[in-house]
N, C-alpha and C positions, 0 to 999 in steps of 0.2 A: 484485393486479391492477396494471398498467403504466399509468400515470393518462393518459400521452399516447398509446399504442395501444389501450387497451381489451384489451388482453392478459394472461391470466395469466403471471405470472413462475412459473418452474420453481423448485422448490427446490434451492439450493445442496448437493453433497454434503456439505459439511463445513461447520459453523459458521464464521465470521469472526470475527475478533476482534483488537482494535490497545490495545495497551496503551504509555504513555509513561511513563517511570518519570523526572523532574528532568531532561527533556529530554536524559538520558544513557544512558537505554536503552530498546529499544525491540520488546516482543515483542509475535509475530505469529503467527495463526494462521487454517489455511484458503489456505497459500500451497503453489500446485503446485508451483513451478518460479522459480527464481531466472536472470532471462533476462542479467542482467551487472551488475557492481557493482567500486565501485574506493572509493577513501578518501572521495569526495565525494560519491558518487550510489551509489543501488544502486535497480534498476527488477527487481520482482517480479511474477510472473502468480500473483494471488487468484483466489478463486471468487467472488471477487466485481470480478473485474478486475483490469487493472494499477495497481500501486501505485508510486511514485515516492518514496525516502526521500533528502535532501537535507542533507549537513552537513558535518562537517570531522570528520576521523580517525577514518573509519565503518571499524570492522570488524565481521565475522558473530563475534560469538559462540559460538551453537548453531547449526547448524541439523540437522532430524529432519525429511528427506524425507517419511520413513510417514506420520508423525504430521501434517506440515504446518505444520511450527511453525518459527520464526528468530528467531534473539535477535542484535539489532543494537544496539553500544553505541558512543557517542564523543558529541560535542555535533551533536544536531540541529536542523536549522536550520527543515526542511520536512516535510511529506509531505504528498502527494497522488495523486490515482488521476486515468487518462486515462480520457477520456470518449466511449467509441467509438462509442457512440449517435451523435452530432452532429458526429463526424467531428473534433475538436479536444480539445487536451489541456484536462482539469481546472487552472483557473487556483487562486493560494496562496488563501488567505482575503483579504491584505491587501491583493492585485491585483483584487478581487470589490469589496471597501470602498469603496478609493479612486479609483475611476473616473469 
């Protein structure tokens, strides 16, 4: 249930899941659609939202449309999902902290 509508949430088709391996790789899963991505950013639509990967010498590894899966390796710096609920993007952690 959605703690601020009183709404059940529907279930996602496909599990999610973010794994960080030595902040040098980065696999994914439960992702529809990879919406654009260059060396420094790559912004993905999950099922559980957009997701936002942030670093230097990002490249796709894998990716397995079917399946929903991307393997993103290089050093990263970020990641985060935008927050469409509230109309504003999801801030880092350390923008959250230090306010």
């Amino acid at each position: 249930m959605n703690y601020y509508d009183k709404k059940p949430i529907a279930a996602p088709q496909m599990d999610h899941h973010v794994k960080m391996t030595n902040r040098r790789l980065l696999e994914i899963d439960g992702v529809k659609e990879v919406d654009s991505f260059d060396s420094e950013e790559f912004l993905l639509q999950t099922v559980m939202g957009y997701l936002v990967i942030r670093g230097e010498n990002l490249q796709m590894k894998n990716l397995d449309v079917e399946a929903g899966h991307v393997s993103i390796k290089g050093k990263i710096y970020e990641f985060s999902y935008l927050d469409e609920q509230h109309g504003e993007k999801a801030k880092g952690l350390f923008s959250k902290l230090f306010k």
